[in-house]
C-alpha positions as CSV (number, residue, x, y, z in Angstrom):
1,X,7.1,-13.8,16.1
2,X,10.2,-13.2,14.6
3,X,12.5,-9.9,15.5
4,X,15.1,-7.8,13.5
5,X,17.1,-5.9,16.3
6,X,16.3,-2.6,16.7
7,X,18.8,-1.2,18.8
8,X,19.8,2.3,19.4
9,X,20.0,3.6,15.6
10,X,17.2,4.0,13.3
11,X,15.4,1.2,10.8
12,X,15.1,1.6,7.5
13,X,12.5,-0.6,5.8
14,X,12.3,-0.6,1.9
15,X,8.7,-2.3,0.3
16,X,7.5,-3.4,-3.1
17,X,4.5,-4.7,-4.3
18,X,3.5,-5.5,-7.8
19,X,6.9,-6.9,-9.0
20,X,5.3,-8.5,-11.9
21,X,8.8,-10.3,-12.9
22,X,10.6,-7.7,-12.2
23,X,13.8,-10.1,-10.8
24,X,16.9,-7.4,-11.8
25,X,15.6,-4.6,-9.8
26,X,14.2,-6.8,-6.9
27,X,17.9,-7.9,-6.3
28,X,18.9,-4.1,-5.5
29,X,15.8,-3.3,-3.7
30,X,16.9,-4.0,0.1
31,X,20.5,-2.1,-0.5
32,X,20.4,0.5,2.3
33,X,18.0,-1.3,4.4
34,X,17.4,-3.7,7.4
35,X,14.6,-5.4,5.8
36,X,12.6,-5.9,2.6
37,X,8.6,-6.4,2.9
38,X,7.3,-7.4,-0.3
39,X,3.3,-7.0,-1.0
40,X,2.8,-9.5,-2.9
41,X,1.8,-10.4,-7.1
42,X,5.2,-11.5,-8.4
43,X,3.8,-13.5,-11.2
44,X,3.7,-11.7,-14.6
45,X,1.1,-13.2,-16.6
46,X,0.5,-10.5,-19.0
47,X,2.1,-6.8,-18.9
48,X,-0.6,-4.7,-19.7
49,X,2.2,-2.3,-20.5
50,X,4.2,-4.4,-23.0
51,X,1.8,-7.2,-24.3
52,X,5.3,-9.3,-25.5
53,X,5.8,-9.9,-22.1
54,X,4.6,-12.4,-19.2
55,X,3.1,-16.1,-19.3
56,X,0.2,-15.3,-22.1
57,X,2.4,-13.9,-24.8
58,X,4.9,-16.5,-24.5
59,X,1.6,-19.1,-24.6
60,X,-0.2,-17.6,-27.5
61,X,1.7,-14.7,-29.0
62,X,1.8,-10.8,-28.8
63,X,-1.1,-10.5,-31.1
64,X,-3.5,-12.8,-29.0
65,X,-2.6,-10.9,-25.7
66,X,-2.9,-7.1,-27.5
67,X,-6.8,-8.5,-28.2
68,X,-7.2,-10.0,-24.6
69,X,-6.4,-6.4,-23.1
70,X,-8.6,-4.9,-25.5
71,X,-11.1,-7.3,-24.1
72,X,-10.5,-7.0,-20.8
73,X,-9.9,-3.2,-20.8
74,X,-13.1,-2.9,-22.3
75,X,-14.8,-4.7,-19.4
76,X,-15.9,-7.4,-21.7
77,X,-14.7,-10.0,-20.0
78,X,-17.3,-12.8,-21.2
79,X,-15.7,-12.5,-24.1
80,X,-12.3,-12.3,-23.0
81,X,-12.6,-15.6,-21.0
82,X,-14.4,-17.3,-24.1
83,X,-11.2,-16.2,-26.1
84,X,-9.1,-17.1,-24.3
85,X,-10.7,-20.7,-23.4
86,X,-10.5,-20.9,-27.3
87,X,-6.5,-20.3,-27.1
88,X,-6.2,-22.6,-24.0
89,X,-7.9,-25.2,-25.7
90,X,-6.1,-25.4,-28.8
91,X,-2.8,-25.9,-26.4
92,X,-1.0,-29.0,-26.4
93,X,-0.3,-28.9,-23.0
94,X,-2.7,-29.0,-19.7
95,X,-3.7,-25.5,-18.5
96,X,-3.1,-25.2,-15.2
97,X,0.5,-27.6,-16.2
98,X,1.1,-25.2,-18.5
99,X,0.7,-22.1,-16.2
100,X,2.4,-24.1,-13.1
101,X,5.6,-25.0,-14.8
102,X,5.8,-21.0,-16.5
103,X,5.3,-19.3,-12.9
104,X,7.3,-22.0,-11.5
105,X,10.5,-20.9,-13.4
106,X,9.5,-16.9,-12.7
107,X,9.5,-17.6,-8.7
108,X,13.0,-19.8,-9.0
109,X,14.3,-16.6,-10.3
110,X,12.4,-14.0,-8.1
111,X,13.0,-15.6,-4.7
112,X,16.6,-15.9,-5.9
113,X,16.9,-12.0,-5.9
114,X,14.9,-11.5,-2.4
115,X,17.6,-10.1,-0.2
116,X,18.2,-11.1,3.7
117,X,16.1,-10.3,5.3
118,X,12.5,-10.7,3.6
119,X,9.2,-10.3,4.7
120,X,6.5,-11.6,2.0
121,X,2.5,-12.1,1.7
122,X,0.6,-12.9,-1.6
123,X,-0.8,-10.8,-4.3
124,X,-3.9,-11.6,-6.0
125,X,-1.9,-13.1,-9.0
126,X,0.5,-15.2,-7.0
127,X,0.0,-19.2,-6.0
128,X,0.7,-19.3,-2.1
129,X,1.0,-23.3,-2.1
130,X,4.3,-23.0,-4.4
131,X,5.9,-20.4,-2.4
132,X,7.3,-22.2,0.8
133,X,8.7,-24.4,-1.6
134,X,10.7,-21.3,-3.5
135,X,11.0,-19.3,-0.5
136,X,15.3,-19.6,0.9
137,X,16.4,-19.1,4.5
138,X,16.0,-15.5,5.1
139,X,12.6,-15.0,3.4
140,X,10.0,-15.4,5.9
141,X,6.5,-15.6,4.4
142,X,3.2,-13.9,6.6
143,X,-0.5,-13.9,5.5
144,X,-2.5,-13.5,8.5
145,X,0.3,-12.9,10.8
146,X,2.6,-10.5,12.4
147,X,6.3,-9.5,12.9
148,X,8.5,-7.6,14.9
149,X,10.9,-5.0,13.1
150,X,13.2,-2.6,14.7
151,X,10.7,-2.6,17.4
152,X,7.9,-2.4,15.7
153,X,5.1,-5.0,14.7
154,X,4.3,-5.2,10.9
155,X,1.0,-7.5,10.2
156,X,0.6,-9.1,6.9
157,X,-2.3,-10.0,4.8
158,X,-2.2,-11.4,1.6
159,X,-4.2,-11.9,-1.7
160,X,-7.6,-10.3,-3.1
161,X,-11.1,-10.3,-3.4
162,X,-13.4,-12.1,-5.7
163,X,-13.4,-9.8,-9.2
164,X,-14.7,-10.9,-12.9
165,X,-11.3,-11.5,-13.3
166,X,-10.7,-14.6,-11.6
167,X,-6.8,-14.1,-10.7
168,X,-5.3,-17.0,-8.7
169,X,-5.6,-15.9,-5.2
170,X,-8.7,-14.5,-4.7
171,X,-10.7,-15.0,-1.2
172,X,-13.9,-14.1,0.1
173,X,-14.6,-11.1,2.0
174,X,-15.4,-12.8,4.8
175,X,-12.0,-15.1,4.7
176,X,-10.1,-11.8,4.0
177,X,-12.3,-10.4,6.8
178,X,-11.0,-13.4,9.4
179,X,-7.4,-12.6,8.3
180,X,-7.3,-8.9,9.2
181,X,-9.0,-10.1,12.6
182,X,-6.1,-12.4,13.4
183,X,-3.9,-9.6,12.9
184,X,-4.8,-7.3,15.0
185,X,-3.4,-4.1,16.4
186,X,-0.1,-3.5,14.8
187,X,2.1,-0.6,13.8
188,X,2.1,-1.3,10.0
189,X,-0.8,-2.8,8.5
190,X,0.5,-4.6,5.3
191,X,-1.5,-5.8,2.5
192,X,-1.3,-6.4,-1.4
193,X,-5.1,-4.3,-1.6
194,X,-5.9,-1.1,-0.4
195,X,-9.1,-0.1,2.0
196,X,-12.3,0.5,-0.1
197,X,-11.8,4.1,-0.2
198,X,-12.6,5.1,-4.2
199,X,-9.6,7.2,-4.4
200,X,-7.1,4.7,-3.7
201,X,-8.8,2.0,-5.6
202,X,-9.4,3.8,-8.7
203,X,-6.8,3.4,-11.7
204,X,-6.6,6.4,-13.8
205,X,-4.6,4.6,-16.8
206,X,-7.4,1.1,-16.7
207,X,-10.1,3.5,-15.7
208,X,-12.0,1.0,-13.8
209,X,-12.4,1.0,-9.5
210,X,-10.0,-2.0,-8.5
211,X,-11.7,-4.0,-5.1
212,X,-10.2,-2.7,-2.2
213,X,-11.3,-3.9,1.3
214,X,-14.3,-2.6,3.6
215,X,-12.6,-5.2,6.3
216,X,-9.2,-3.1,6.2
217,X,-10.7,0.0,5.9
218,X,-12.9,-1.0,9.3
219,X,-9.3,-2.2,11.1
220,X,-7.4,1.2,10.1
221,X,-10.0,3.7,11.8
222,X,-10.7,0.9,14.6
223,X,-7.0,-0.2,15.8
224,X,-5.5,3.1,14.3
225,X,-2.1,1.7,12.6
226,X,1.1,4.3,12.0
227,X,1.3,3.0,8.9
228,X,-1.0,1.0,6.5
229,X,1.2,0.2,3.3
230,X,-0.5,-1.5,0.2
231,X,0.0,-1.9,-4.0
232,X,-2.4,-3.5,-6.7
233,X,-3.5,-0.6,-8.1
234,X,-0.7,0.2,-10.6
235,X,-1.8,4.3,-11.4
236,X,-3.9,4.9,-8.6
237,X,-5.9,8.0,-8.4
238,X,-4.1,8.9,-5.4
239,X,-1.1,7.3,-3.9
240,X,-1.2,8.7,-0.1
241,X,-4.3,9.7,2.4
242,X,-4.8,10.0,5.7
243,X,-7.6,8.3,7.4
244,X,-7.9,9.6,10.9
245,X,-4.3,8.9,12.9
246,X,-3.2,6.3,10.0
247,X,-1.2,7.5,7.2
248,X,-1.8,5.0,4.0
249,X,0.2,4.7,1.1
250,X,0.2,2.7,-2.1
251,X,4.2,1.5,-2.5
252,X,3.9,1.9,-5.9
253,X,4.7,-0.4,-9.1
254,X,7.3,-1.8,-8.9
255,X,7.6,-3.6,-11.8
256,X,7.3,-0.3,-13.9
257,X,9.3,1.9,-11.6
258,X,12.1,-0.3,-9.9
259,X,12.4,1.3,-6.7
260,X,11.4,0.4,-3.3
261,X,9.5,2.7,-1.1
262,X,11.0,3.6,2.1
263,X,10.4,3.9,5.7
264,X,12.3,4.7,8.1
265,X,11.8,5.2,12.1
């Protein structure tokens, strides 16, 4: 387990999630701090936001992603996949090359801003297998397992659970289950989805319940965490509960906000 020294003074910890290519603000995002935790889903495939922007719209155009929200917003997502295996197929290029080589050049630039030093686990829109490649000397990346900061142990666990949407790194329950086992009691619980409680996983602006986890929700009232920090719903219902001696909070957007949340002990 790695260590950042404590000492006599405080810790500050600053923590993102849901960067979404968001490389000019993740470069300021540790100033002030002893450590950066980042929750995961750097990849911008599609800002649901600004259609012009991410992987799809550079791919297929602005007018092709606005109807691929609609689709998708809509909860049709038959018909969104059909579309948009009508798009992919009229590609020159291979898919999954064609999506490799774009999130490729997003994480060359993303890792490049992570500051020293970084503690990182996977959204549901990231690909784990490229990230030890992208990840520099100071970035250590966790899924599954534990570090200690300032004296006190952070677990990580990344990625999500199986939706209609078919993001990158999605797991079963009972693999996401296994993970949260493995990491045990901890101070700071961190993971890219909440606990299946409906008012953290509900997003007012998509108006749909994201998945959150019954497995984390279990751990938090069974090994009672300080902290249990999360993102992945970007306009959550609400951002901060208490469930028994565990405060949770949602970190927030970072790819529409641009600042870090902050903890400090």
């Amino acid at each position: 387990m790695a260590s950042v020294p404590g000492g006599d003074r405080r810790t500050r910890v600053h923590v993102v999630s849901d960067v979404h290519g968001n490389a000019r603000d993740l470069a300021r995002a540790g100033e002030g701090a002893d450590a950066l935790v980042c929750l995961g889903d750097l990849v911008l495939f599609l800002d649901y936001a600004d259609h012009s922007r991410g992987i799809f719209p550079d791919l297929f155009g602005t007018e092709n992603a606005d109807r691929i929200v609609e689709l998708r917003t809509a909860r049709r997502f038959e018909e969104a996949r059909a579309f948009g295996a009508r798009l992919w197929a009229g590609l020159d290029e291979d898919r999954a090359a064609a999506i490799e080589k774009a999130v490729r050049r997003q994480y060359a630039e993303l890792f490049a801003a992570f500051p020293t030093p970084t503690y990182a686990t996977y959204g549901n829109v990231d690909m784990p297998r490229l990230w030890r490649e992208y990840a520099r000397p100071g970035t250590t990346v966790l899924d599954g397992e534990r570090v200690e900061i300032g004296g006190w142990t952070f677990g990580f666990v990344g990625g999500g659970l199986r939706t209609p949407m078919r993001t990158p790194y999605e797991i079963t329950d009972e693999e996401y289950a296994a993970k949260i086992e493995a990491v045990g009691e901890v101070d700071v619980l961190c993971t890219h989805i909440p606990p299946e409680v409906p008012e953290l996983v509900y997003d007012t602006v998509a108006r749909r319940f994201e998945r959150g986890s019954r497995a984390l929700l279990d751990a938090i009232r069974r090994t009672r965490p300080r902290y249990a920090l999360f993102g992945h719903v970007h306009q959550p219902l609400v951002r901060r509960m208490r469930i028994g001696a565990t405060e949770c909070v949602n970190v927030g957007h970072f790819a529409a906000g641009g600042r870090p949340w902050a903890l400090e002990w």
